[in-house]
C-alpha positions in Angstrom: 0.0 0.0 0.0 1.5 3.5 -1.1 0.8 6.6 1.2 -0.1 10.0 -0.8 2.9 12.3 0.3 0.9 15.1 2.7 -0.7 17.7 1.0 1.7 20.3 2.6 4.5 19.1 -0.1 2.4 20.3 -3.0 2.8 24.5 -1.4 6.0 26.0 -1.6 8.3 26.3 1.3 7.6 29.4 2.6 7.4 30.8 6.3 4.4 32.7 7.3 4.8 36.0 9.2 4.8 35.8 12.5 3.5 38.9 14.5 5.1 40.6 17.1 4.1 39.8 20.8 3.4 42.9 23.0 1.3 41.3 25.8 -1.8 43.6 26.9 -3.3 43.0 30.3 -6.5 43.1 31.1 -8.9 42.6 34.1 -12.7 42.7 34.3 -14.8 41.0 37.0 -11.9 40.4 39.0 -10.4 38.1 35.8 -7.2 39.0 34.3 -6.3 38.0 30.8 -3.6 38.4 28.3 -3.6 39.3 25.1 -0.2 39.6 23.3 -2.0 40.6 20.1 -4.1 43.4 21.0 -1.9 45.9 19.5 -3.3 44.2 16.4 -6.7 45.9 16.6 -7.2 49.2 15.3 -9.0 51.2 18.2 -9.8 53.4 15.3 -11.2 50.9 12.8 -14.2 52.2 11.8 -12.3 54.9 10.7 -10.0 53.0 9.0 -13.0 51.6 7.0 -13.8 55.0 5.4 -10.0 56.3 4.9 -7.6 53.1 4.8 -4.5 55.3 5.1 -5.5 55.7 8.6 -4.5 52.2 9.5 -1.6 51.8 12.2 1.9 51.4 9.9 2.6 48.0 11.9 -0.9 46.5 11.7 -0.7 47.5 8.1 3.1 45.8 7.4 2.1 42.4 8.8 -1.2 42.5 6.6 1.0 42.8 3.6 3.4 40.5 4.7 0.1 37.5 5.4 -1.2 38.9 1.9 1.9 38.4 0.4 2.3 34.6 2.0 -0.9 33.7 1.2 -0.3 34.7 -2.5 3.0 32.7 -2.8 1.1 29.9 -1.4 -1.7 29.6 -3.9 0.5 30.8 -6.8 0.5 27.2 -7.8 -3.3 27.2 -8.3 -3.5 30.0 -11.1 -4.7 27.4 -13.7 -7.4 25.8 -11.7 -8.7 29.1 -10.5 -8.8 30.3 -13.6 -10.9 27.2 -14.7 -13.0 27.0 -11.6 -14.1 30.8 -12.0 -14.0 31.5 -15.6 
C-alpha cells in the first residue's frame, strides 16, 4: 500500500509571518487576561473603513506580509482558479 505524500508538499516552502508579541493585560470581574496581540486591533477601525490610510503602519506591514504569504502559497493554483471561475 502506497501513502499519498501530505498535501503540505504540494505548497512552496515558505514561512508565514509571525506577529510581534506585546502582551496587553486586562482585568474585568476580578479576571485577568492576556492578550499579546491586542496591538493588532485598530481602536480606530471604523475609521480606518472609510480612509484606509488611517491604519496603524505596523498593523498594516504584517497585513501585507500575510497577503503576500498567502499569494505565494496559492501561486500554484493559477490554472485551476482560472478554470473554476471563468
Amino acid at each position: 500500500m502506497t501513502r499519498d505524500p501530505p498535501l503540505t508538499s504540494a505548497f512552496p516552502a515558505a514561512s508565514p509571518p509571525i506577529p510581534e508579541k506585546h502582551p496587553v493585560s486586562d482585568t474585568h470581574h476580578g479576571v485577568t487576561r492576556s492578550d499579546d496581540y491586542a496591538w493588532m486591533r485598530a481602536d480606530n477601525w471604523q475609521a480606518v473603513f472609510r480612509d484606509p490610510s488611517l491604519l496603524d503602519g505596523r498593523i498594516r506591514a504584517h497585513l501585507e506580509a500575510e497577503n503576500a504569504y498567502q499569494a505565494a502559497l496559492m501561486a500554484g493554483t493559477a490554472d485551476l482558479r482560472g478554470k473554476l471561475f471563468a
